[in-house]
C-alpha positions as CSV (number, residue, x, y, z in Angstrom):
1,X,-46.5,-4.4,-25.3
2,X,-43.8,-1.6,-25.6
3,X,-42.6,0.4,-22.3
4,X,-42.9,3.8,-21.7
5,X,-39.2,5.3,-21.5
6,X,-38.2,7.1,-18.9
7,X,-36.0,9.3,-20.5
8,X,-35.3,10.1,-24.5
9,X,-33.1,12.2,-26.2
10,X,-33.5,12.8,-29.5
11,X,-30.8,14.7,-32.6
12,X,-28.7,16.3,-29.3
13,X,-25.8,18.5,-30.8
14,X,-23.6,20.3,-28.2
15,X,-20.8,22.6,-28.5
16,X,-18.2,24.1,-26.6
17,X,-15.6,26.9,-26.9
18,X,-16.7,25.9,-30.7
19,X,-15.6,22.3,-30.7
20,X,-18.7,20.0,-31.2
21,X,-19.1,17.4,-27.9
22,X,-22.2,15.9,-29.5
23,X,-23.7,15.9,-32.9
24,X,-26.9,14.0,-33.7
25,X,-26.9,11.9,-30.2
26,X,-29.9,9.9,-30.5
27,X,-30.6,7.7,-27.0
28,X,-33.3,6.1,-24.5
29,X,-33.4,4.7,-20.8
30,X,-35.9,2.1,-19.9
31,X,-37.7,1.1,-17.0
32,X,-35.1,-0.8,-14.6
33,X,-32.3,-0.2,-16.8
34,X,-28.8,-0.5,-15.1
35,X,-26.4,1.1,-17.6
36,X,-22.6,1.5,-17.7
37,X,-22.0,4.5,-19.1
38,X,-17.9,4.3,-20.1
39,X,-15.3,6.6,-22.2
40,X,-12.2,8.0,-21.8
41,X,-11.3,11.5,-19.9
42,X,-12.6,14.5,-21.6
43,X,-15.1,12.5,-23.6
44,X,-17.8,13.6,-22.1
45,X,-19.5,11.2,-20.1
46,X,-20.2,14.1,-17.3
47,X,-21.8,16.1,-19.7
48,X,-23.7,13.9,-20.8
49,X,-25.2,12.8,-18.0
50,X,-26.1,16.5,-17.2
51,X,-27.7,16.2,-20.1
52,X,-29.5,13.4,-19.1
53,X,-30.8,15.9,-15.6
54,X,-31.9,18.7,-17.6
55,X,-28.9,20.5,-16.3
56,X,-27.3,21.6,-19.7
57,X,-29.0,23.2,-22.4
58,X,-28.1,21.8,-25.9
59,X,-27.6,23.2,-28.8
60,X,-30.5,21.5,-30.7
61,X,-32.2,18.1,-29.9
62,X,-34.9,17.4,-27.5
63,X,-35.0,16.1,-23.9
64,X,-38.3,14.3,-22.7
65,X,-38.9,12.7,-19.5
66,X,-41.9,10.5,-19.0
67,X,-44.6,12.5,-17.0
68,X,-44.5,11.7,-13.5
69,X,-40.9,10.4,-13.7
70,X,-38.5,12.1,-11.8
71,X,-34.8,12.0,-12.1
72,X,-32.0,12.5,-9.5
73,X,-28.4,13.3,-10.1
74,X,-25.5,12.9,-8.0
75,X,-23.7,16.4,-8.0
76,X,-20.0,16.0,-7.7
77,X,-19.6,19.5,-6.3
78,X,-22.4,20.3,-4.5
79,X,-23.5,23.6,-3.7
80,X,-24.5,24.0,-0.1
81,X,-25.5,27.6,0.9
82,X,-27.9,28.0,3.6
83,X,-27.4,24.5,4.9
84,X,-25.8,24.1,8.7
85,X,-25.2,20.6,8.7
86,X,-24.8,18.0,5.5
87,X,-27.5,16.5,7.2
88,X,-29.7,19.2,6.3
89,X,-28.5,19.1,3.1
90,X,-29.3,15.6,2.7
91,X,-32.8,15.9,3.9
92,X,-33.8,18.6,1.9
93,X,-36.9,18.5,-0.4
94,X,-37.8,15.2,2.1
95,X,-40.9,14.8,3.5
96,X,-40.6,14.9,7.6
97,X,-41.6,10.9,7.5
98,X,-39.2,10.4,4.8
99,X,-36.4,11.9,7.1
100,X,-35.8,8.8,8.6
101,X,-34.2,7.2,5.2
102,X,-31.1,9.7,5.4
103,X,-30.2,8.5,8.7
104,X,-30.4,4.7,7.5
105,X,-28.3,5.6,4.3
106,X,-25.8,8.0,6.3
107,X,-24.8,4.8,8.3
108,X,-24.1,2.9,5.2
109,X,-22.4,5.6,3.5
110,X,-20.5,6.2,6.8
111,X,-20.7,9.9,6.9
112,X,-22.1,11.7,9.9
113,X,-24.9,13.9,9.3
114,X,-24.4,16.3,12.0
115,X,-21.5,17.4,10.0
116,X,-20.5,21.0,10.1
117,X,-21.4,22.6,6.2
118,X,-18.2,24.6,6.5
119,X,-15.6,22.4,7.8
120,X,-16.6,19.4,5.4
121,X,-14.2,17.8,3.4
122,X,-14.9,17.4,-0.2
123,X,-15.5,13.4,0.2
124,X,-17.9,14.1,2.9
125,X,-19.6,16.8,0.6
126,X,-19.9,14.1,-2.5
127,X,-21.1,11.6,0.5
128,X,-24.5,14.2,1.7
129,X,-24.9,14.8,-1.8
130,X,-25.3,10.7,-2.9
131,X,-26.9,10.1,0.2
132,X,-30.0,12.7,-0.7
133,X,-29.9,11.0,-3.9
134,X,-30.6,7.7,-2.1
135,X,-33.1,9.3,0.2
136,X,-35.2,10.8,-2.4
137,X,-35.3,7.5,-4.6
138,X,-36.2,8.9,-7.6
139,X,-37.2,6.4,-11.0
140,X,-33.8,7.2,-12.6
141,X,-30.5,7.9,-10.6
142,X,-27.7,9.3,-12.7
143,X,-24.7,8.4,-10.7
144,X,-21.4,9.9,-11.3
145,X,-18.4,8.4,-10.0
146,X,-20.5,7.8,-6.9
147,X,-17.6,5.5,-5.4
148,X,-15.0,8.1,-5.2
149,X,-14.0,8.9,-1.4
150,X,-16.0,5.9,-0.3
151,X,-13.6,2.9,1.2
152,X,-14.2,-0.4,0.6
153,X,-17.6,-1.1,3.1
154,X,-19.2,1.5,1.9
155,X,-19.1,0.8,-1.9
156,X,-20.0,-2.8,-1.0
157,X,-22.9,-1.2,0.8
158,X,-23.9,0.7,-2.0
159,X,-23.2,-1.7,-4.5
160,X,-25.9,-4.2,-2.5
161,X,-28.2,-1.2,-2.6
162,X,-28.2,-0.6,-5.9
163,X,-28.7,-4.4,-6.6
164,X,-32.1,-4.2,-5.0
165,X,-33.4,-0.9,-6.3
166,X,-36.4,-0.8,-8.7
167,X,-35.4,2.5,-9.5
168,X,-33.1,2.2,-13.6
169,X,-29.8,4.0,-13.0
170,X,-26.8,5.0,-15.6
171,X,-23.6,4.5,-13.6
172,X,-19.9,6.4,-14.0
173,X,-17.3,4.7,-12.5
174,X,-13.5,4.0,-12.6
175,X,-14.2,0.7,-10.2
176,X,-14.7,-2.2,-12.7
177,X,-15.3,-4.7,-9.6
178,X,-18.5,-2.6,-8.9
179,X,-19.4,-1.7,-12.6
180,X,-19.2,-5.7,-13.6
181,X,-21.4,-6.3,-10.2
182,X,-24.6,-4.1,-11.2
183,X,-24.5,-3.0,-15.1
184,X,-26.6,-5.1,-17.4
185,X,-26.2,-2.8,-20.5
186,X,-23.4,-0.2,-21.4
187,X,-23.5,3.4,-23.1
188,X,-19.6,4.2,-24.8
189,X,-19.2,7.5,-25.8
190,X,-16.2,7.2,-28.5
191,X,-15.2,10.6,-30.3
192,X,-18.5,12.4,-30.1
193,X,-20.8,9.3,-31.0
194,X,-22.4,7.0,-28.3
195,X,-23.1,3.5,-28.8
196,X,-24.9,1.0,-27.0
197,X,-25.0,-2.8,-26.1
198,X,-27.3,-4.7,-24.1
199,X,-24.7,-6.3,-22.1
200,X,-23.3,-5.0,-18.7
201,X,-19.6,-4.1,-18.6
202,X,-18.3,-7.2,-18.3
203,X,-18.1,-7.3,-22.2
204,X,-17.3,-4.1,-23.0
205,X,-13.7,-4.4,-23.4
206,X,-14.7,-7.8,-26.1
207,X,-17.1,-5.2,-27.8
208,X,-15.3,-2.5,-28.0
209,X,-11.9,-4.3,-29.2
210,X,-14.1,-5.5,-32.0
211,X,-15.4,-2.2,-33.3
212,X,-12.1,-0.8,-33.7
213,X,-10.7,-3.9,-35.3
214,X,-13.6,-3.7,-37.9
215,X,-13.0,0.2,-38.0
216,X,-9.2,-0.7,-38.5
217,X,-10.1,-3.0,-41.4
218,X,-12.0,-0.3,-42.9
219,X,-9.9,2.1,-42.9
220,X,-7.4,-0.8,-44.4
221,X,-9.8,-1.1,-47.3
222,X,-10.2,2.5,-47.9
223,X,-6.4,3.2,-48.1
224,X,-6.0,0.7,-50.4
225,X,-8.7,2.2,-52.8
226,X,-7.2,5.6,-52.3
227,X,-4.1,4.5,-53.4
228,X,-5.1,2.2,-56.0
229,X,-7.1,4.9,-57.6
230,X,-4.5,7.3,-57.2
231,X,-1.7,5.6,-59.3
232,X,-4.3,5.4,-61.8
233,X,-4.5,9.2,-61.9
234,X,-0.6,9.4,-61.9
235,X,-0.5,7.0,-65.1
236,X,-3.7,7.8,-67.0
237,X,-5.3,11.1,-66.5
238,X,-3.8,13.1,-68.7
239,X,-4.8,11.2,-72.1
240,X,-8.6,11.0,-70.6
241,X,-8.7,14.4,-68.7
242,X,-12.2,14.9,-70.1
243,X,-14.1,11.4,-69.8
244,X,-12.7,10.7,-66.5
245,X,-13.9,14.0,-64.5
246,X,-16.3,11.9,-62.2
247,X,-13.6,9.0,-61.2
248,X,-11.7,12.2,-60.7
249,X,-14.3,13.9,-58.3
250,X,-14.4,10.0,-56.5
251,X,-10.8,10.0,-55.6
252,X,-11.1,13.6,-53.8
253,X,-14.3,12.5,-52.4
254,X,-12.7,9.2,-51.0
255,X,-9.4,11.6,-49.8
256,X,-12.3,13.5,-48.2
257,X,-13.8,10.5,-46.2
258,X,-10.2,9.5,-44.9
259,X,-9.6,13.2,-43.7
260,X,-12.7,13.0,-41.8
261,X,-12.4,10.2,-40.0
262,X,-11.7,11.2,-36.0
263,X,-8.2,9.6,-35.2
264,X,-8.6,7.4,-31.9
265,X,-7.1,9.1,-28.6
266,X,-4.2,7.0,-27.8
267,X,-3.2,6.5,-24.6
268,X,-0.9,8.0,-21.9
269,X,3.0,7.6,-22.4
270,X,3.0,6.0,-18.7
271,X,6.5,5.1,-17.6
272,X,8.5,4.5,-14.2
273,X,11.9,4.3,-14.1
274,X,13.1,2.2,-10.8
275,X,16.5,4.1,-10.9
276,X,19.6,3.0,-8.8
277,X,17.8,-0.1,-7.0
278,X,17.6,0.0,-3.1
279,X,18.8,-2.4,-0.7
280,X,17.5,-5.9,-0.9
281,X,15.9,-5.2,2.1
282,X,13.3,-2.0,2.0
283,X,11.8,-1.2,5.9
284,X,11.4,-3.6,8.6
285,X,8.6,-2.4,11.2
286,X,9.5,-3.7,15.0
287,X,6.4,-3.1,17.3
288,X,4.8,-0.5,16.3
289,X,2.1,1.1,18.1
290,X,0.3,4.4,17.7
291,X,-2.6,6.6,18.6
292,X,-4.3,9.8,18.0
293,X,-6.6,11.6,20.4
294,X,-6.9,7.9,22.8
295,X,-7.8,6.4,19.1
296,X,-5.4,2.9,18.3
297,X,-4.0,3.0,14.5
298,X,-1.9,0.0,15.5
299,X,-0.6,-2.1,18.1
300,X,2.6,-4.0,17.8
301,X,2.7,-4.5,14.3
302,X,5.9,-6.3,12.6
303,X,6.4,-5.6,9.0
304,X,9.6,-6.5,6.8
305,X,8.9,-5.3,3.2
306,X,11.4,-6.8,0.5
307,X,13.1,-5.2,-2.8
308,X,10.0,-5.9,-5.3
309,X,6.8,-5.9,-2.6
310,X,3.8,-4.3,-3.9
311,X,2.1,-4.1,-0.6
312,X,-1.8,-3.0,-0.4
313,X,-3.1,-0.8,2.3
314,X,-7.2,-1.5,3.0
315,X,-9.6,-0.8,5.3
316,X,-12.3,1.9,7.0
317,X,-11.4,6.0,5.9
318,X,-10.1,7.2,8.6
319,X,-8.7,3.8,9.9
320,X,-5.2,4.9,9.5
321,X,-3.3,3.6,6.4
322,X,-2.0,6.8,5.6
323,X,-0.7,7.5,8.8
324,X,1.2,3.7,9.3
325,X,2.5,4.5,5.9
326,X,4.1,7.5,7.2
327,X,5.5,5.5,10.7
328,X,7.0,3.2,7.7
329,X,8.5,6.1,6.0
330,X,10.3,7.7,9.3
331,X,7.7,10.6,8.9
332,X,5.7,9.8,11.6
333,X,7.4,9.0,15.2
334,X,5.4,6.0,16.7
335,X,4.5,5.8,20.2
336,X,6.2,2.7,20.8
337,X,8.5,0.3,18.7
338,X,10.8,1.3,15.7
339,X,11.4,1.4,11.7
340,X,14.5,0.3,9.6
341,X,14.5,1.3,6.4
342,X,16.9,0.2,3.9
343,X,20.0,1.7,1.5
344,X,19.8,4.2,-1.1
345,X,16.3,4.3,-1.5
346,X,14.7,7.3,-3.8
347,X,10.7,7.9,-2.9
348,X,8.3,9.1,-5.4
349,X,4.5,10.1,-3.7
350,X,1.2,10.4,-5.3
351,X,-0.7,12.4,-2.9
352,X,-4.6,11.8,-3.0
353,X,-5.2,15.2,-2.0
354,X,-3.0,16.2,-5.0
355,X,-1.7,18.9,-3.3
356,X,1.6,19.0,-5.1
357,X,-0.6,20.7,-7.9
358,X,-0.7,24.5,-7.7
359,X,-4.1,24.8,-9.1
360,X,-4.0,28.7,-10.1
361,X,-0.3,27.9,-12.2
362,X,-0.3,26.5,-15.6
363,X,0.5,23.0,-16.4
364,X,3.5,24.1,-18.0
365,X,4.8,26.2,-15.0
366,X,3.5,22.9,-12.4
367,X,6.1,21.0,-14.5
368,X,8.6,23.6,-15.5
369,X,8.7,24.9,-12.3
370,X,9.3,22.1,-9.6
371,X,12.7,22.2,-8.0
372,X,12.2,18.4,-7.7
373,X,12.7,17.8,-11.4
374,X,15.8,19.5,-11.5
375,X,14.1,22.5,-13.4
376,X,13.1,26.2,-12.1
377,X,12.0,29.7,-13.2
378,X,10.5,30.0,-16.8
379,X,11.9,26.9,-18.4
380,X,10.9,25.2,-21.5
381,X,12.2,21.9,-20.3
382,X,12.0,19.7,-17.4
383,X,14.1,16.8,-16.9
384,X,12.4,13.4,-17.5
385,X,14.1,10.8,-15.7
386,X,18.0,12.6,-16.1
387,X,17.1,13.9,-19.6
388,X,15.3,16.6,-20.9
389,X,12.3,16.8,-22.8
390,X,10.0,19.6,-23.9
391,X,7.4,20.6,-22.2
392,X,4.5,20.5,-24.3
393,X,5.9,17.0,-26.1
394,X,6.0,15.6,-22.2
395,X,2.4,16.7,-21.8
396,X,1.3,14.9,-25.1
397,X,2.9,12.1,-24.0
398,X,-0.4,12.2,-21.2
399,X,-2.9,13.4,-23.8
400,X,-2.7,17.2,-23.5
401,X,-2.8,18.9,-26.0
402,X,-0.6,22.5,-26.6
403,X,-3.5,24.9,-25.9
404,X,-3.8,22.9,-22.5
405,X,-0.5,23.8,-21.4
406,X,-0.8,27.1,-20.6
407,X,-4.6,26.5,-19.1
408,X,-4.5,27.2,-15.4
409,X,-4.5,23.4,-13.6
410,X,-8.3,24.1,-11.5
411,X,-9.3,24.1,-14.7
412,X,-9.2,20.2,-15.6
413,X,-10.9,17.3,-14.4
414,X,-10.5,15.2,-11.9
415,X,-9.0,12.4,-14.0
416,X,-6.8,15.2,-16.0
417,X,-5.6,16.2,-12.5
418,X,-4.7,12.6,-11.5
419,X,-2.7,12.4,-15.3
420,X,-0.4,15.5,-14.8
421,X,0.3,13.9,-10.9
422,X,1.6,11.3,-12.5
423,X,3.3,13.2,-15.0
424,X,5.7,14.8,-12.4
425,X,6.2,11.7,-10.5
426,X,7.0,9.4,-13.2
427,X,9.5,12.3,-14.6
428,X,11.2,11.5,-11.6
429,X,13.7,8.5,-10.8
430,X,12.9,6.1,-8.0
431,X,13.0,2.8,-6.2
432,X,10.1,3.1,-3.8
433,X,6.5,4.2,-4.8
434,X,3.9,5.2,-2.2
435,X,0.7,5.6,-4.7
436,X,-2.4,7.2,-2.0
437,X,-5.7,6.6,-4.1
438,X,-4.0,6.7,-7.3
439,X,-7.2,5.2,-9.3
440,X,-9.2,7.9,-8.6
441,X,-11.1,9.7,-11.7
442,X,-8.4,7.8,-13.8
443,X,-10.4,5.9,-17.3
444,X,-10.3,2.2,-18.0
445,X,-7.5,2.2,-20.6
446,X,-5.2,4.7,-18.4
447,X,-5.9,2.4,-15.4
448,X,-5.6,-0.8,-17.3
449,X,-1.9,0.7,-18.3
450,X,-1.3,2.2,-15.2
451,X,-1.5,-1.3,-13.6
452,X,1.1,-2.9,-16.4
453,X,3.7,-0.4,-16.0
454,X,3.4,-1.5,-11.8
455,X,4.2,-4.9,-12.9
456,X,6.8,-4.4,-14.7
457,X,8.5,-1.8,-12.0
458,X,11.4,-2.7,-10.7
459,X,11.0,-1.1,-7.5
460,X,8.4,-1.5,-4.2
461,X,5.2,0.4,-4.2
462,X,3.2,0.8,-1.1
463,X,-0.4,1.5,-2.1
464,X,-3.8,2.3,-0.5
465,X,-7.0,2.0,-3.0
466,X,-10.4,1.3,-2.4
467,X,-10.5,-0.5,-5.9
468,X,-10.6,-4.1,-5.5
469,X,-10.1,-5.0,-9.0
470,X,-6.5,-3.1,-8.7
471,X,-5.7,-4.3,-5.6
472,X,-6.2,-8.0,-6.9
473,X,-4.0,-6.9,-10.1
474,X,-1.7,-5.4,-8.8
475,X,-0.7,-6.0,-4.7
476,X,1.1,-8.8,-3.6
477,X,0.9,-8.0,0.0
478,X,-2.5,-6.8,1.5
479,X,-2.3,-5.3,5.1
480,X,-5.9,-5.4,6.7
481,X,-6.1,-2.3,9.0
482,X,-9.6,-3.4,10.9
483,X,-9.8,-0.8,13.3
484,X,-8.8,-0.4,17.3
485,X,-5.2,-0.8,16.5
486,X,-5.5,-4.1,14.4
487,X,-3.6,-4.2,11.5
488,X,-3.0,-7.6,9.9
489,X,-0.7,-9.0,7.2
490,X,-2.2,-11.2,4.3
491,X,-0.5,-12.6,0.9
492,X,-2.0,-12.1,-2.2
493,X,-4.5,-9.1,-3.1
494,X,-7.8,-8.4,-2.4
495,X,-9.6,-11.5,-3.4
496,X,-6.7,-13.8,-1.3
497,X,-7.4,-11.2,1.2
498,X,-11.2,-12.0,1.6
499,X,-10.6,-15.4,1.3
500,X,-7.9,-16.0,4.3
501,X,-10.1,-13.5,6.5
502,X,-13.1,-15.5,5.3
503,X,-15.0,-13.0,4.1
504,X,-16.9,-11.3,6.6
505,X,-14.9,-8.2,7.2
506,X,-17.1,-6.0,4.1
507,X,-20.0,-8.3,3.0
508,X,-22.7,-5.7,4.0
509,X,-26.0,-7.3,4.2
510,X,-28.2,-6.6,1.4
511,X,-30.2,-3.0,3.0
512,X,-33.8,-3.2,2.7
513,X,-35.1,-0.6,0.4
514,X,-37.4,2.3,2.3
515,X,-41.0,1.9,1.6
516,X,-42.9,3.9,-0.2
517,X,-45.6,5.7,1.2
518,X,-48.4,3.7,-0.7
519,X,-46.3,0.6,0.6
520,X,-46.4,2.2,4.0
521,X,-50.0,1.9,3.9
522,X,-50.1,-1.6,3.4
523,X,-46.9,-2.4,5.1
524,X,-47.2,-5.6,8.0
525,X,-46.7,-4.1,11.8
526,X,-43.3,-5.0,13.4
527,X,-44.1,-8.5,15.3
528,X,-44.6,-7.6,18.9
529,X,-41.0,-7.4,20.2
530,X,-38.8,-6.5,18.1
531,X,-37.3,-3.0,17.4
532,X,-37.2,-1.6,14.1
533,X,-33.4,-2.7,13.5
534,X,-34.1,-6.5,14.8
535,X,-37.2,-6.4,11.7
536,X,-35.1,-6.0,9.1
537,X,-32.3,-8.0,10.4
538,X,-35.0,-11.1,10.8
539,X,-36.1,-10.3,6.7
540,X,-32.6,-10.1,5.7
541,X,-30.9,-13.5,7.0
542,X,-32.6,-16.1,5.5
543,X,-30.5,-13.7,2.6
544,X,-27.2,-14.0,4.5
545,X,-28.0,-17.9,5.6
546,X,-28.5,-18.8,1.7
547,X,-25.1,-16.9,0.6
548,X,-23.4,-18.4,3.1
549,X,-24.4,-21.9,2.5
550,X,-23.9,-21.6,-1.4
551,X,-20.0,-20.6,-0.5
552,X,-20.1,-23.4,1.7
553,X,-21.0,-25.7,-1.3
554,X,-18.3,-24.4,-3.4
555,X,-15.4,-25.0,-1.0
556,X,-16.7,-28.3,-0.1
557,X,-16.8,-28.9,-4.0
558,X,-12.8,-27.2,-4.4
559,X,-11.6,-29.7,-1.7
560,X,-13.2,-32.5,-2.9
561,X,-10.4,-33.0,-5.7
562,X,-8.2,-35.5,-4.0
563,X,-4.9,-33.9,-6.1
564,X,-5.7,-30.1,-4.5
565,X,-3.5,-31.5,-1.2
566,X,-0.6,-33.0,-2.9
567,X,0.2,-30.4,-6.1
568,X,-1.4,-26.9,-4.2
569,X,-1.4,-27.2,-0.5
570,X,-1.4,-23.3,0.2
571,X,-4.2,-23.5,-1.7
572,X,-5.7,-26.1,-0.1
573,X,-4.6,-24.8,3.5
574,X,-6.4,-21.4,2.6
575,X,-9.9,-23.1,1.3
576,X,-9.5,-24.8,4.5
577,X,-9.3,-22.0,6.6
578,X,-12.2,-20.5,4.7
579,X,-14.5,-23.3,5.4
580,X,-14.0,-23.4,8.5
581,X,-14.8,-19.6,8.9
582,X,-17.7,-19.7,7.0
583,X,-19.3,-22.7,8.8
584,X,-18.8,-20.7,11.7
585,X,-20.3,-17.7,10.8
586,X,-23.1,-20.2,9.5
587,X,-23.5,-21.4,12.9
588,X,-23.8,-17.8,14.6
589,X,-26.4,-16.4,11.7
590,X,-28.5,-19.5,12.6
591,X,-28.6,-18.7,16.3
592,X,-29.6,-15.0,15.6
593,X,-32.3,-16.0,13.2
594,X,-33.8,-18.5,16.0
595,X,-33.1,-15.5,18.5
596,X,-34.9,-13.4,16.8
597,X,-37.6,-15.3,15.5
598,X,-38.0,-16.8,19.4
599,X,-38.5,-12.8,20.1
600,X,-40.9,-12.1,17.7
601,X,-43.2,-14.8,19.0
């Protein structure tokens, strides 16, 4: 029997500023669908999905949602006049006993929802707005980049969220970790046309490699013909001028075909140049302790950072790591202990906030105008790592295009934004990169190069990034900052990370969904005893006991190989280490569930 979509559109063309977005976009979301939707910058995956809300009117085409379906969208830049707290914001349009669910997803969002409207940062904005989304539940979430300004326990949080939802959802997101986590089918807009496979995102780099190689042989073929029947015009057409008219009329029409065929975006021109290199030795921390307003950032923390380290900063927002990266850096006097930093080092920054960006100049004057690049006043050059270049060429080199240039820089996107950043910085020379959240709004492909060209850097990078898939590709050193002045040294990258800590430090347990009023009706009273926090923590660890014990099973299985001692013992050491955690958090979870379940009698 054939479902009911929830959403169709049908023949959608869309233009703007006269260049065609969409033509002829044909699609439909199912019931429980869990879609990747993936392109490059500027392809229009936003606008698509506004689209999808009803929040942009096409050109032609037709939107239908299902009757009684309602769809939520995540606004990136929400608008909220008339609201005092984000709180109220987030509660809005919610039923006084639905309330309740805004609190429950404010804590795993980690925002507070007493938060002053007008002081608010823009993360804490994005946070209100995907936490009304969450309260309101609706049958089809459209989630853009909903991980962006979240740290690490909160997009675990989320991601276990949106792993028990019944409600379908299409998904943007930079974060492939979480994409490959909760996508079983994947929408890739390509040059106006959207495709799609029933298979998460975990093979959409296999898929897509394969269309272009069968577009690529294609295009092989065509040229072939074009040039095969074009030496035959050359030799032969003028003794059969009249007969030959049609193969004539084929040539120009295959000429036509080749001309129309949209040439693939490359990608950026990414390039760092590690310069004079620095001392073999970069900073050595001694001691270091620090606090803010009676809050600990650290407490006698030793660091020694070597030519070549690629060390990861993790942990909570707000934790710190920005502010121990600055104690490493000499900008920020600790309260006790001291820094050493090593010979002729050069620092390049890539600032989160992007505030090196004057948003109401052009992208030529941001470059052409930085004092840092060795250029000033109305030049047409700027010095690319000692020589100069162009301006407009250098901006092609990160896929703008000349009209671009001389566009004012508030009017990009957030992954256009994050481009030119690193267009200044990597004009520069240097021997120490500090990268703050540098994967934000940035596509697969410019990510996937971004996090070559670190390998083969020849200088240190300090880095903080909530992405766990380029922490683990990228970091050779992950510093845990845990909170109350704990900050903790670990080899490897995130996954080596979880591993040696054992895993507990952002395994949120999966979050019972709200119930729904009809469920409400039907719903079993709390046993006699417990509060309404101890409920759910009873129903959710059996969920935690099983998950623990199946990791159990597969270190037990690792160790068994009676060669893992002799050939990899750090490997060996660290499997150890995590057995032993686990079995004890095994042991504790037990004890709370008899706890509990000794209460509820």
């Amino acid at each position: 029997m054939a479902r009911t979509p929830l959403l169709q559109l049908s023949n959608i063309a869309l233009t703007f500023g006269g260049d065609p977005v969409f033509e002829d976009l044909s699609l439909v979301i199912q019931p429980a669908d869990r879609v990747a939707l993936v392109g490059r910058n500027g392809s229009g995956k936003s606008t698509l999905m506004k689209v999808m809300a009803g929040l942009v009117e096409v050109d032609t085409g037709t939107r239908v949602l299902s009757p009684g379906v309602t769809a939520g969208y995540m606004e990136q830049d929400p608008t909220m006049e008339g609201f005092a707290t984000l709180g109220d914001y987030a509660s809005s349009g919610l039923d006084l006993d639905e309330a309740y669910k805004v609190e429950m997803v404010a804590e795993g969002l980690k925002f507070d929802p007493a938060g002053d409207v007008a002081t608010a940062s823009g993360g804490e904005r994005r946070r209100a707005a995907l936490a009304k989304l969450m309260a309101e539940a609706p049958e089809l979430m459209l989630l853009d980049e909903p991980t962006n300004h979240l740290d690490i326990e909160a997009i675990a949080w989320l991601e276990n969220e949106l792993k028990t939802t019944r409600a379908a959802f299409v998904l943007i997101s930079h974060d492939r970790a979480f994409l490959r986590a909760l996508t079983r089918a994947t929408l890739w807009i390509d040059r106006g046309a959207v495709r799609r496979a029933e298979q998460g995102f975990d093979g959409f780099e296999e898929w897509r490699d394969k269309i272009w190689d069968e577009e690529d042989q294609q295009r092989h073929k065509l040229n072939r013909k074009i040039k095969a029947e074009a030496r035959w015009a050359v030799e032969g057409i003028s003794a059969r001028r009249k007969r030959n008219q049609g193969r004539v009329r084929a040539l120009q029409e295959l000429r036509a075909e080749r001309a129309g065929q949209i040439k693939r975006q490359g990608t950026a021109a990414l390039a760092f140049d590690g310069g004079q290199a620095s001392g073999k030795k970069v900073m050595e921390a001694f001691g270091l302790t620090k606090s803010f307003d009676g809050k600990s950032i650290v407490k006698g923390f030793d660091l020694t950072v070597q030519r070549g380290d690629r060390v990861a900063f993790v942990g909570p927002n707000g934790v710190g790591k920005t502010t121990l990266i600055k104690m490493l850096l000499g900008q920020v006097e600790p309260d006790e202990g001291s820094v050493k930093l090593g010979t002729n080092l050069d620092i390049a920054v890539f600032d989160q906030t992007r505030a090196a960006l004057k948003p109401e100049m052009s992208l030529w004057e941001n470059l052409a105008n930085d004092p840092e690049l060795g250029v000033s006043g109305k030049s047409d050059q700027v010095m690319v790592r000692g020589a100069p270049r162009h301006v407009v060429g250098y901006l092609k080199d990160f896929l703008f295009d000349e009209a671009q240039a001389r566009a004012p820089v508030r009017s990009l996107s957030g992954g256009e934004k994050a481009r030119l950043l690193l267009a200044r910085l990597m004009a520069r020379e240097s021997n120490l990169l500090v990268l703050d959240e540098p994967t934000n709004d940035l596509d697969i492909e410019t990510l996937d190069l971004l996090q070559d060209i670190l390998g083969d850097y020849d200088g240190t990078v300090l880095l903080v990034s909530h992405d766990r898939d380029f922490l683990d590709r990228v970091a050779t050193t992950t510093i845990a900052m845990e909170g109350n002045g704990q900050a903790v040294v670990y080899a490897g990258g995130w996954t080596d990370y979880r591993m040696q800590r054992g895993g507990d430090f952002v395994e949120a347990p999966v979050a019972p969904k709200p119930a729904t009023k009809k469920e409400k009706v039907t719903e079993k009273k709390a046993p006699a005893g417990l509060s309404f926090t101890e409920k759910h923590r009873l129903e959710e660890l059996p969920g935690v006991i099983d998950q623990l014990t199946a990791e159990i099973g597969k270190l037990e299985g690792l160790m068994a190989d009676p060669e893992l001692f002799t050939k990899e013992p750090v490997k060996f050491q660290k499997a150890m280490d995590a057995l032993v955690a686990r079995q004890a958090a095994l042991a504790d979870v037990e004890d709370e569930w008899l706890a509990l379940e000794e209460k509820a009698g």
